[in-house]
C-alpha positions in Angstrom: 152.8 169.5 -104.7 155.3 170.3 -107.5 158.6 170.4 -106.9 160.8 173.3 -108.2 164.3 173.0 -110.3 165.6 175.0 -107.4 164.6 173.2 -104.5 165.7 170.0 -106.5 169.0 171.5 -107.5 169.2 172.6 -103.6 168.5 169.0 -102.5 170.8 167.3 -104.9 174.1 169.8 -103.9 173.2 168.8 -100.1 173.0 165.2 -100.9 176.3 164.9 -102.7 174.9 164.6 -106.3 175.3 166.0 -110.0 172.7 167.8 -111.5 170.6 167.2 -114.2 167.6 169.4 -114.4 164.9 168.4 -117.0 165.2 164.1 -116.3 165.4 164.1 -112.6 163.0 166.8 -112.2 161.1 165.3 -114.5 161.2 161.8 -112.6 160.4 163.2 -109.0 156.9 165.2 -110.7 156.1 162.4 -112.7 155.8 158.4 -112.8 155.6 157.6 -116.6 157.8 154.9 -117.4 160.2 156.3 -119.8 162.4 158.0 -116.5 162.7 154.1 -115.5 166.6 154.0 -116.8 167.3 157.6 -114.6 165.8 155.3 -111.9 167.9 152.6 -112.6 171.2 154.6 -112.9 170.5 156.3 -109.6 169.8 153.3 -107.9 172.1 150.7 -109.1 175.4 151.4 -107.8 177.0 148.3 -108.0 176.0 147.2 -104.8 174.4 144.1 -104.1 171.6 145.3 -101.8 168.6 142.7 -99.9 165.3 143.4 -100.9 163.5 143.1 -97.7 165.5 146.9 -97.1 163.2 147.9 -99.7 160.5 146.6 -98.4 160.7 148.0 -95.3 161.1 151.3 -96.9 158.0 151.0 -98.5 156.2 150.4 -95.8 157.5 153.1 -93.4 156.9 155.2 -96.4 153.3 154.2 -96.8 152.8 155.2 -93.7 154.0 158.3 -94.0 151.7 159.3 -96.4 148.6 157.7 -95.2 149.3 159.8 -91.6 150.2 162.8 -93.9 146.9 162.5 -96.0 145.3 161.9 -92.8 146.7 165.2 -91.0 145.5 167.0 -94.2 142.3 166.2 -94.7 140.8 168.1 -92.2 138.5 165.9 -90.2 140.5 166.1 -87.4 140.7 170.0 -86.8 136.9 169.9 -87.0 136.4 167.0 -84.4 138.6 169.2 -82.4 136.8 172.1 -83.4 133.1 170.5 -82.1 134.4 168.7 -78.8 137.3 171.5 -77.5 139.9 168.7 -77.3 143.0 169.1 -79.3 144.3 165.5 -78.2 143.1 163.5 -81.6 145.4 166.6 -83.4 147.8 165.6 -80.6 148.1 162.2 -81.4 147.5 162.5 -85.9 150.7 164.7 -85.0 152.7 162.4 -82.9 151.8 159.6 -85.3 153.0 161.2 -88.8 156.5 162.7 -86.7 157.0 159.1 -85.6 156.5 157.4 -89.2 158.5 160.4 -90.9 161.6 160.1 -88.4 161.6 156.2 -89.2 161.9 156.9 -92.9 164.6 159.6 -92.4 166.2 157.5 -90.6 165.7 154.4 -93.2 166.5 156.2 -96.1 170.0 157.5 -94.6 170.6 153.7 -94.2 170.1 152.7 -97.9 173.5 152.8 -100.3 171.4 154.6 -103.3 171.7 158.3 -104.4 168.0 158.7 -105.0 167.1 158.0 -101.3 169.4 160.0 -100.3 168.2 163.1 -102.1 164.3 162.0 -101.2 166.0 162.3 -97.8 167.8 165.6 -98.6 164.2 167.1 -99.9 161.5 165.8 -96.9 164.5 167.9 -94.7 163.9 170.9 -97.2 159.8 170.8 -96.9 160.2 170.8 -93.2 162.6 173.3 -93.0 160.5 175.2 -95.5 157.8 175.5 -92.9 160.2 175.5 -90.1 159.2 178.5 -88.5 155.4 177.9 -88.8 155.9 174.4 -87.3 158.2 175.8 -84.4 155.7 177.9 -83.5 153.2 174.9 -82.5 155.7 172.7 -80.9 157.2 170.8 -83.8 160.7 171.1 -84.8 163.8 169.5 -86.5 166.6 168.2 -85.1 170.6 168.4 -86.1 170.0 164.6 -87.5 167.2 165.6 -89.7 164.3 163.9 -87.3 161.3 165.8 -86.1 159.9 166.2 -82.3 157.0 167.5 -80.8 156.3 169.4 -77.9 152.5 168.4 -76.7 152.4 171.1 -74.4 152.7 173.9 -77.1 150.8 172.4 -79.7 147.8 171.4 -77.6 147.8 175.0 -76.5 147.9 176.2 -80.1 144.8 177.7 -82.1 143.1 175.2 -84.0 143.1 177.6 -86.5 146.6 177.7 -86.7 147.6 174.3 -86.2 145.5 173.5 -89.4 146.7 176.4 -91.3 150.3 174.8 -90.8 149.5 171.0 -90.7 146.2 171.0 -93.0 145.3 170.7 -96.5 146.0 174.6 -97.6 149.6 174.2 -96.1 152.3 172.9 -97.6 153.7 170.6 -95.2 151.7 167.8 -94.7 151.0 167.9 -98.4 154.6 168.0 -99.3 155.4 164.9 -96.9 152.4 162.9 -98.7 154.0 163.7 -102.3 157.6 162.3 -101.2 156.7 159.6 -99.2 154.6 158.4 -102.7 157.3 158.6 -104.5 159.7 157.4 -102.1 157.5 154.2 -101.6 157.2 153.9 -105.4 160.6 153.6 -105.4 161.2 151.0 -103.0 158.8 148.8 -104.7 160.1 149.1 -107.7 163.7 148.3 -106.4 161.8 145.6 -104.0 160.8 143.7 -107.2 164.3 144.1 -109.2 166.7 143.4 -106.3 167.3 140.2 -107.4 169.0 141.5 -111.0 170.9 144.1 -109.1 174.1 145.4 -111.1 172.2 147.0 -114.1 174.4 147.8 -116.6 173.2 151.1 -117.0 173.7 151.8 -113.2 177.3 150.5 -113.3 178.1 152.7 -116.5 176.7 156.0 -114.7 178.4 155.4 -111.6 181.4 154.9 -113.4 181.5 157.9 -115.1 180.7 159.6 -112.0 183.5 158.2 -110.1 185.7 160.6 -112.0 184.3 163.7 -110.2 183.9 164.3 -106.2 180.5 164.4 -105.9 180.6 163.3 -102.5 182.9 166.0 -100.7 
């Protein structure tokens, strides 16, 4: 999945931020290392902040993706497809809702402006598919977290439910893509917590103090 300037740009107003086009859209397509000071200044806030945050993050993350690679790659709508039961989809389903709702919900804890907009953009891929995934019993709460209703999605086609959740949608793929980056992220902030205050952090934050970005 690529992500666009507009659904950035989108992201970013929601979450409170400025916007820069070509480096952050840059950084969220790509991993080289020359966008690691655009990490740095997004992260680094001044803010002394424990490393084992991060390293939860990155494993809620993880997880994430492996249960969003695992919705995608088919298997499971052609188990379900050979045996008539829909309750391994059932379950692939209730897993990856369970592991994206704890990384919503982690991300809105953290202090930096990059998880915050990763937050701001896993909203905008499910409410991109909102009505799709609404119309097999998964939808999105006021506080950004997903539910499921087994009855409707068990009563769902199979056809359907893998045309929303499966490889040629954009959901499940779109959820993989984030929660990569978004463990990337953590890693990387897992491993320099310890030299927090980056200079280059303080000095972007500091300019940015001199504008309301956060309403």
């Amino acid at each position: 999945m690529r992500i666009t300037t507009q659904m950035l740009n989108a992201s970013m107003r929601k979450a409170g931020l400025p916007i820069n086009n070509v480096s952050l859209l840059n950084y969220v397509n790509g991993s080289s290392s020359q966008n690691n000071s655009l990490l740095s200044a997004l992260n680094k806030n001044g803010i002394k902040v424990n490393d084992k945050s991060y390293e939860k993050l990155k494993g809620l993350a993880e997880s994430l993706q492996e249960s969003a690679v695992k919705m995608s790659s088919g298997d499971v709508f052609e188990e379900a497809r050979k045996s008539g039961d829909k309750e391994p989809i059932y379950n692939n389903v209730k897993e990856m809702v369970k592991n994206y709702n704890s990384t919503i919900k982690a991300l809105k804890n953290t202090s930096s402006p990059l998880n915050h907009l990763y937050r701001e953009m896993l909203g905008d891929v499910s409410a991109e598919s909102g009505d799709k995934l609404k119309e097999i019993g998964i939808t999105m709460g006021a506080d950004g977290t997903l539910s499921v209703d087994k009855d409707k999605l068990t009563s769902a086609d199979i056809d359907k439910l893998e045309e929303v959740l499966g490889e040629d949608g954009s959901f499940s793929a779109g959820i993989s893509f984030l929660a990569n980056r978004i463990a990337d992220n953590a890693k990387a902030n897992a491993a320099s917590a310890s030299s927090q205050y980056n200079a280059l952090g303080d000095n972007y934050f500091a300019s940015a103090s001199k504008y309301d970005f956060w309403g």
